[in-house]
N, C-alpha and C positions, 0 to 999 in steps of 0.2 A: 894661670889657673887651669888646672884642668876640669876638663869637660865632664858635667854630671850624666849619667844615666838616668831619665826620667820613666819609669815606668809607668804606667796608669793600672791602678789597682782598683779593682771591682767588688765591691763587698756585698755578697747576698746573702740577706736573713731575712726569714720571716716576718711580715708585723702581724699583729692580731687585729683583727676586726674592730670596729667600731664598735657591734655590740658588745664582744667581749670585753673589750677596754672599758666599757660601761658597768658589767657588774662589780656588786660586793665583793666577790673574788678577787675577781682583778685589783681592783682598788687595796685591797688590805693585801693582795701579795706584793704590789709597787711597796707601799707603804713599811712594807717590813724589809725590801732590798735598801731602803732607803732613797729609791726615788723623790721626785717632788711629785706631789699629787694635787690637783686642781677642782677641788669641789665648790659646784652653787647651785642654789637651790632655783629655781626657775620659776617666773609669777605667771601663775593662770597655763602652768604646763598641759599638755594634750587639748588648749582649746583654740580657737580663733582666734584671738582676741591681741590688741598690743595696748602697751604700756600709754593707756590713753584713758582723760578724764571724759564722761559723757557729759551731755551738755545740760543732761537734767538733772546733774547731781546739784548743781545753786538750786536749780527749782526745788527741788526736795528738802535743800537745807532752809530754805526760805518760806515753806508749808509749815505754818502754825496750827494750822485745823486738828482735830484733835479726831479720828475716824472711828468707828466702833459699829455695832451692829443691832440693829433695832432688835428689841426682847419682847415677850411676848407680854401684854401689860398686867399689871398686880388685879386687877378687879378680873381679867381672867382668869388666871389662876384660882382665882377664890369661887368663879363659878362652875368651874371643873368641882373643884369640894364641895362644895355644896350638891351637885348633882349626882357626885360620887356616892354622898353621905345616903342624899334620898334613894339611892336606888340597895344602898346596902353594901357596895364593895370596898372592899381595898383597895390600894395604890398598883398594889399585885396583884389581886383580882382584873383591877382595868386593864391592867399593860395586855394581862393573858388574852386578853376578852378582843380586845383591837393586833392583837400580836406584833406587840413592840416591851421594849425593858421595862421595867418598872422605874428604871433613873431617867427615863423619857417623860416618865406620867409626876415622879418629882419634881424636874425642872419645868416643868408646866406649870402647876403649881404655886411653885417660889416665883416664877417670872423669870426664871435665868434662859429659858430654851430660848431657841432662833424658831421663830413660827415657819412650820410649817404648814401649807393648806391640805395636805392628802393625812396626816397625822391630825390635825385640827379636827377636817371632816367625819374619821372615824371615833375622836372620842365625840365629838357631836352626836353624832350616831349610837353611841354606846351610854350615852349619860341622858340624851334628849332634851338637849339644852343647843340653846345657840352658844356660838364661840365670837365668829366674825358679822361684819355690819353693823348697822345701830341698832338692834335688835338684841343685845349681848345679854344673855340671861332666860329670854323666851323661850317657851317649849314651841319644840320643832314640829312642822307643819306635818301631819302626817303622810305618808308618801301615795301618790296617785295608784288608783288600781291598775295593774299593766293588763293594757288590751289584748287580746288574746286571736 
């Protein structure tokens, strides 16, 4: 047998970058040389996080309570109208008067609002009516004369 000649052949090409390899480009130019191309879509990409149950996810599926948010009670609302009616305004007159919506002074009202005390205060202020305490319905005490 004779003797082969083994050369060592060195081949340099270019590769593309990671990012490039990465875009939509890239991908649909592989794809149309007829490459194989390798897409997946990644869970919770750009964050901390691994492929991990926390430990309060039972707790939470094990929570029957049922949570919501205290509204502001129906004999309120009815004392707002009432003090609206006697002093003459409207639902839009109030809102202007205390400067808040008029869907602030509806949901009062009906009972659907989330009470607020700095909202409460000023339709108190503006109808002269109590809102809060056991007091709900009384005209408001008039205010002390400021010392001077």
């Amino acid at each position: 047998m004779a003797e082969s000649d083994w050369d060592t052949v060195t081949v340099l090409r270019k590769k593309g970058s990671a990012a490039q390899s990465k875009s939509k480009q890239a991908v649909t130019a592989a794809m149309r040389k007829g490459e194989d191309v390798e897409t997946s879509k990644k869970w919770s990409a750009g964050q901390n996080k691994q492929h991990l149950v926390t430990k309060n996810t039972a707790k939470l599926d094990r929570e029957t309570e049922e949570l919501h948010h205290v509204r502001v009670p129906h004999e309120v609302g009815k004392v707002i109208q009432i003090g609206r009616a006697n002093k003459g305004l409207t639902q839009k007159d109030l809102a202007t008067k205390i400067n808040e919506k008029p869907q602030i002074i509806a949901d009062y009202e009906a009972g659907k609002a989330i009470p607020n005390n700095q909202i409460m205060s000023k339709i108190e202020r503006a109808i002269g009516l109590k809102l809060r305490g056991r007091e709900i319905g009384q005209p408001m005490d008039p205010a002390p004369p400021k010392k001077k």
